[in-house]
C-alpha positions as CSV (number, residue, x, y, z in Angstrom):
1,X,-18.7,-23.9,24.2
2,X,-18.5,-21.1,26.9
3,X,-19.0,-17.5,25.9
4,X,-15.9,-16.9,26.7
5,X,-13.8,-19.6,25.0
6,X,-15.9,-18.0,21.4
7,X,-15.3,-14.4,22.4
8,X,-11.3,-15.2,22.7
9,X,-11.2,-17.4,19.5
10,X,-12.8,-14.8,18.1
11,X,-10.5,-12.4,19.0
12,X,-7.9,-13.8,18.3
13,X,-9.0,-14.7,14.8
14,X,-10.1,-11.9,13.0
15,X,-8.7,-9.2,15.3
16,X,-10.4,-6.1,17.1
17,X,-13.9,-5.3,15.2
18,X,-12.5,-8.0,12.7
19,X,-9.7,-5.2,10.9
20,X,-7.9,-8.6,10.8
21,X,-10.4,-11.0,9.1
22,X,-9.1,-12.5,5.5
23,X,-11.5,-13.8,3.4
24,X,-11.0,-15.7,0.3
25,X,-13.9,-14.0,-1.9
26,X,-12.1,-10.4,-0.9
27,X,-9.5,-10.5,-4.4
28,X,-13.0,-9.5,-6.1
29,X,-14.0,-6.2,-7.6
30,X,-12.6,-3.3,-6.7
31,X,-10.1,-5.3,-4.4
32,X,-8.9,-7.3,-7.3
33,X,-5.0,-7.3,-8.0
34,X,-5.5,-5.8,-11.3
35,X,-7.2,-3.0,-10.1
36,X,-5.1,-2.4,-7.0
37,X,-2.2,-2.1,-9.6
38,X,-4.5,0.6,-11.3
39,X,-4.8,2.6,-8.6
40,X,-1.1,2.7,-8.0
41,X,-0.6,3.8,-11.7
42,X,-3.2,6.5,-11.4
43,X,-1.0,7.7,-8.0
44,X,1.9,7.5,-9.5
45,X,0.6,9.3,-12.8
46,X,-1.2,12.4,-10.7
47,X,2.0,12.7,-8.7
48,X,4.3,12.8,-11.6
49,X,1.9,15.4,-13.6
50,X,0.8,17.5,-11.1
51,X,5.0,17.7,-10.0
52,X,5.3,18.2,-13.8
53,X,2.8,21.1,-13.4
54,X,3.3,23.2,-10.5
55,X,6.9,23.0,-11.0
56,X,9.3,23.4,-8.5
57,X,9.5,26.7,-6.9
58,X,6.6,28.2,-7.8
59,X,4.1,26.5,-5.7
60,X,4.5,24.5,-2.0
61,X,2.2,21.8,-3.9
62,X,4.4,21.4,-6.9
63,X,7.2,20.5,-4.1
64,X,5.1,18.3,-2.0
65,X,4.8,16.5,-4.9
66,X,8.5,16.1,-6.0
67,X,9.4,14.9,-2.2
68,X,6.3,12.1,-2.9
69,X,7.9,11.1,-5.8
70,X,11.1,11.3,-4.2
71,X,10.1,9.1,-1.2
72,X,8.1,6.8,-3.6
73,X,11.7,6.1,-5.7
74,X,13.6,5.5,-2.8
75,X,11.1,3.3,-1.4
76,X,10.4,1.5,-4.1
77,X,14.5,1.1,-5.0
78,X,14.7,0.3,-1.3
79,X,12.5,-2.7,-0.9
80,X,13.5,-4.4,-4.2
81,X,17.3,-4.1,-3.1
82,X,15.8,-5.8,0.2
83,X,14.2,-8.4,-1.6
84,X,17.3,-9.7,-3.3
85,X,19.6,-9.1,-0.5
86,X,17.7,-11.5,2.1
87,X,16.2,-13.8,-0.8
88,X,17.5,-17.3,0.0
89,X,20.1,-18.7,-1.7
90,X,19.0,-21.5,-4.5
């Protein structure tokens, strides 16, 4: 096979420096589904109680943190009403 032909097939399957590469044996460790939903507890927990914390007014972090948790509702409110508006029908 030409050098070439295995540079474009490589390319074109696992993306530039291979940011697109899947691999089967990646849902291990610290990549693992259970621990990714960790992570988003632990962000969603130091958002809440720092906001909780630093209060509103008193502090520019205490309302960086209220807009996070404000964009993290309406996101999250947003792509579930997404998902059951184009679900297909049964």
């Amino acid at each position: 096979m030409p050098a070439h032909t295995r540079s474009r097939r490589w390319i074109q399957n696992h993306g530039l420096f291979g940011l697109d590469r899947f691999d089967e044996n990646e849902a291990h460790g610290i990549y693992s589904r259970p621990n990714q939903k960790r992570v988003d507890y632990a962000v969603l927990l130091t958002m809440g109680s720092t906001a909780i914390w630093e209060g509103t007014t008193s502090s520019p972090v205490g309302k960086a943190m209220w807009q996070s948790i404000d964009a993290s509702l309406t996101t999250s409110l947003g792509a579930g009403d997404q998902v059951h508006h184009f679900a297909p029908a049964p």
